[in-house]
C-alpha positions as CSV (number, residue, x, y, z in Angstrom):
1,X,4.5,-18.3,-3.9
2,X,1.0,-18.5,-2.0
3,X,-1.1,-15.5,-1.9
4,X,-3.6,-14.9,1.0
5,X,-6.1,-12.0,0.9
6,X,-7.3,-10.4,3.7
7,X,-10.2,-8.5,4.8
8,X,-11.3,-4.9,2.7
9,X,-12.5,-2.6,5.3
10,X,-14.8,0.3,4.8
11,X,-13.6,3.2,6.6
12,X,-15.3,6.3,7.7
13,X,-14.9,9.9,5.8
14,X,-11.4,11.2,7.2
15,X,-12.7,14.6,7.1
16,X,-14.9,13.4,9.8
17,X,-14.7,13.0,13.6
18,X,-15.2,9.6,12.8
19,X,-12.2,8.9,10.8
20,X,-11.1,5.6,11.3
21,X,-13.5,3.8,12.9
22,X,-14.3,1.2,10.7
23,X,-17.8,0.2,9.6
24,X,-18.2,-3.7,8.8
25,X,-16.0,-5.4,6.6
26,X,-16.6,-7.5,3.7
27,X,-14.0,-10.3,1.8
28,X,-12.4,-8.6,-0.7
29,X,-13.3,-9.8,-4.3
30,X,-12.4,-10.2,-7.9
31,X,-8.7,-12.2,-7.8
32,X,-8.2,-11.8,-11.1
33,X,-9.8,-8.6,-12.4
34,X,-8.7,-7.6,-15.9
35,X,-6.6,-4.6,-15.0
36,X,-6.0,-3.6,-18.7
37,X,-9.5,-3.9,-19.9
38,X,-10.7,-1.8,-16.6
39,X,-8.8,0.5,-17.4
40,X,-9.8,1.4,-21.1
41,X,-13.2,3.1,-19.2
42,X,-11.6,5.4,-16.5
43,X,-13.3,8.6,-16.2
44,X,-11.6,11.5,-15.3
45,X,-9.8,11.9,-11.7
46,X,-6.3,13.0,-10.6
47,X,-3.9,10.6,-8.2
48,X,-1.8,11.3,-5.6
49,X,0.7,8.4,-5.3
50,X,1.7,8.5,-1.2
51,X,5.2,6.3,-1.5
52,X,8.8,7.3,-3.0
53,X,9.1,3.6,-4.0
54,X,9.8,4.1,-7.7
55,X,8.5,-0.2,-8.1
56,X,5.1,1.3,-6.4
57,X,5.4,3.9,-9.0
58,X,6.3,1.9,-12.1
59,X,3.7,-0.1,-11.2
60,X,0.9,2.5,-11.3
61,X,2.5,3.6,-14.6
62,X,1.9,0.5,-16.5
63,X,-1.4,0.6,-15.0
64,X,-1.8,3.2,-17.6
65,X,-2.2,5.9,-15.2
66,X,-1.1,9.1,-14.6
67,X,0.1,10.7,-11.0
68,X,1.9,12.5,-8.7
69,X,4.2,11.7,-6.1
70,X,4.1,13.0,-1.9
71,X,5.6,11.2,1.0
72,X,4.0,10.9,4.1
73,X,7.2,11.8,6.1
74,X,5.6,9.6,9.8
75,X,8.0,7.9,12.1
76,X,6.7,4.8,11.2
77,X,8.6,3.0,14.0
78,X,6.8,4.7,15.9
79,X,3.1,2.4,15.1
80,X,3.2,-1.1,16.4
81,X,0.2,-3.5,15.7
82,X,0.2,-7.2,17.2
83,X,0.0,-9.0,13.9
84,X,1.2,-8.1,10.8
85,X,-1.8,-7.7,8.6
86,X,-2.9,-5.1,10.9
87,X,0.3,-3.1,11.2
88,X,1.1,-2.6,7.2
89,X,-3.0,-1.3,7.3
90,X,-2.4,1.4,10.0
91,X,0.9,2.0,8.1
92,X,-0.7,2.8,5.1
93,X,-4.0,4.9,7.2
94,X,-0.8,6.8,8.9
95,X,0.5,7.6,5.8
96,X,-2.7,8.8,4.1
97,X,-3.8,10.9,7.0
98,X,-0.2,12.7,7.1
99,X,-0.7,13.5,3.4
100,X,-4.3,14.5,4.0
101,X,-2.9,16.9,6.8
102,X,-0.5,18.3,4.9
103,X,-3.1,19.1,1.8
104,X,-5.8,20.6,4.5
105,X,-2.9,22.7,6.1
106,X,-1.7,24.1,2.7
107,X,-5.0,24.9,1.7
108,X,-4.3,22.3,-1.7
109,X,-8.0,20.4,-1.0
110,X,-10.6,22.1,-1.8
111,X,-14.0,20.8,-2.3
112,X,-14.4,22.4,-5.8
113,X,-11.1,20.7,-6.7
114,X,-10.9,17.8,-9.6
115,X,-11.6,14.7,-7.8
116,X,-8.2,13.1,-6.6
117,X,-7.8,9.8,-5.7
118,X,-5.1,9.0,-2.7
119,X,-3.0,5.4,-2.8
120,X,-0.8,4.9,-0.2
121,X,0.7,0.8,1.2
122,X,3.1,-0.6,3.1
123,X,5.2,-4.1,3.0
124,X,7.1,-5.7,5.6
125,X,8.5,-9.3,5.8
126,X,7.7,-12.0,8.7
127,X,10.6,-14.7,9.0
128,X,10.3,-17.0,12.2
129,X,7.3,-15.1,13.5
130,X,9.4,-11.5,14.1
131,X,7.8,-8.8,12.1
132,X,11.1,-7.0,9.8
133,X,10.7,-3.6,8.6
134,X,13.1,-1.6,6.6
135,X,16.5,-2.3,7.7
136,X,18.0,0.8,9.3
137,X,21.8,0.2,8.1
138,X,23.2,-1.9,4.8
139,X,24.7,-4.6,7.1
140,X,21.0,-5.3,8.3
141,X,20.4,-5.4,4.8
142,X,22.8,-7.8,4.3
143,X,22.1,-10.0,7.5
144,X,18.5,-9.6,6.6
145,X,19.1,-11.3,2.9
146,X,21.5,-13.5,4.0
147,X,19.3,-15.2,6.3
148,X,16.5,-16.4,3.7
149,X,19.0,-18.2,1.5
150,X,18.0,-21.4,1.5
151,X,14.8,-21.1,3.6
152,X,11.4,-18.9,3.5
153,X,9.3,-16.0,4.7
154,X,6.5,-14.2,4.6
155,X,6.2,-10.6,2.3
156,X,2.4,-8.9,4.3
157,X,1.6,-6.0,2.0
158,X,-1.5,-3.5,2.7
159,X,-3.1,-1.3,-0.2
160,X,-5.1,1.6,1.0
161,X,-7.2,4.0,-1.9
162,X,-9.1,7.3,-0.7
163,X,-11.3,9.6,-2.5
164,X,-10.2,12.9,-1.3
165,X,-13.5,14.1,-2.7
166,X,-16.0,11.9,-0.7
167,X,-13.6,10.5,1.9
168,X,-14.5,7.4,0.8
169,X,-12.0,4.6,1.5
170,X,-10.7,0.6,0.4
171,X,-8.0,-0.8,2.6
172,X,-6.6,-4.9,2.0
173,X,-3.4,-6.6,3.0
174,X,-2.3,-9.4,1.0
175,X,0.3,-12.2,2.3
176,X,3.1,-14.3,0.1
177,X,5.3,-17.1,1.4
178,X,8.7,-16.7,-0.7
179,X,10.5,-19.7,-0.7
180,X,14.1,-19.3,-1.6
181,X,17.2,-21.1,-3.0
182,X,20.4,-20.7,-1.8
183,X,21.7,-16.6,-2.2
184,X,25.1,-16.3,-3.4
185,X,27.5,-13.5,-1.8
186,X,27.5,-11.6,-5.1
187,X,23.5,-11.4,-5.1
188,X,22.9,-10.5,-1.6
189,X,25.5,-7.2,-2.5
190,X,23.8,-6.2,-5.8
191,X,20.3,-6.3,-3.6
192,X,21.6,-4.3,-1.0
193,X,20.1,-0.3,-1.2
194,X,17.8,-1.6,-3.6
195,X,15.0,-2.4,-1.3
196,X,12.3,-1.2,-4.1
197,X,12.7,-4.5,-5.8
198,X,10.1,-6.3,-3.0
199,X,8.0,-3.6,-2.4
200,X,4.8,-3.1,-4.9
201,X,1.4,-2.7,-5.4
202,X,-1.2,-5.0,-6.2
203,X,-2.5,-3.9,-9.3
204,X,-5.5,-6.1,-9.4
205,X,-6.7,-4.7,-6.1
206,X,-5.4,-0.9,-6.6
207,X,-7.8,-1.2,-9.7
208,X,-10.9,-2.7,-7.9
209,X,-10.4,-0.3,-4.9
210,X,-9.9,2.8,-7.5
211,X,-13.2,2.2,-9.2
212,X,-15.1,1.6,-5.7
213,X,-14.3,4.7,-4.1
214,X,-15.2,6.5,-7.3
215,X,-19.4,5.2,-6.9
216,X,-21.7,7.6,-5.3
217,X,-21.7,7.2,-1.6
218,X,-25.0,5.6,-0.8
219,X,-27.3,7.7,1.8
């Protein structure tokens, strides 16, 4: 598997009328951050995990951390980007302004509130240059699984952290190339309605983006 890591933006306060424009971005560092030994020091913050994918949330678990789950609930068909990298980012800015939405509208975020901590990603997969998204029916599934036996494609993944608190954000994608062998029959159906098994979160990246949006904000 090759990994390619692409660009952390630094996004504007979404409590703003700013939100989203982005202020220049820097590489993203630190491939191989310690996740366990980061995590010995956290001080104390809630999190909001925006995704129902219970790998996203096992994930966050063995991180050592503790969370609760909403859903974003966006049509996200409904969001088309040119190239990949871009699209899973909007995804995940979609998802985490819905949630925000929601938590304004029901009166849940509060500036005197515990500081919270919002992660929300997305993943689709590029094979022969056409951007796939979830599959919409079990035989797409199927077709969709099918097709990489014996060949290769790409998995684009975005991580996006908020600080409620500060509106402070960290947004990455990161790229694999999966090369596969041959898929029997019997594999493709034990993989179908279990799409949670590719999707994830980068822990290295959810910890580095975690402790960023927790410093001060600088004047």
């Amino acid at each position: 598997i090759v990994i390619k890591r692409g660009i952390t933006s630094f996004i504007s306060p979404p409590r703003t009328a700013n939100r989203g424009r982005a202020s220049p971005p820097r590489t993203a560092i630190g491939a191989k951050l310690d996740v366990a030994t980061a995590s010995m020091s956290k001080p104390s913050f809630q999190i909001i995990l925006g995704s129902a994918s219970t790998a996203r949330q096992r994930i966050l678990a063995e991180m050592g951390y503790e969370f609760r789950v909403m859903t974003a609930d966006i049509d996200e068909r409904s969001i088309r980007k040119d190239k990949p990298e871009e699209l899973v980012m909007a995804l995940a800015e979609a998802k985490a302004d819905a949630i925000i939405a929601r938590l304004l509208n029901t009166g849940q975020l509060q500036k005197d509130t515990d500081m919270t901590l919002l992660i929300t990603a997305d993943t689709v997969v590029v094979y022969k240059g056409v951007v796939r998204e979830k599959p919409t029916s079990e035989d797409e599934a199927r077709e969709f699984i099918k097709g990489y036996s014996g060949g290769h494609a790409a998995v684009v993944g975005s991580i996006l952290v908020t600080n409620l608190n500060t509106g402070s954000r960290r947004v990455t994608w990161e790229r694999a190339e999966v090369y596969f062998h041959e898929i029997p029959d019997e594999i493709v159906d034990s993989l179908i309605g279990n799409t949670d098994t590719v999707m994830g979160l980068p822990s290295a990246l959810t910890q580095q983006f975690i402790d960023e949006v927790l410093q001060p904000l600088k004047a």
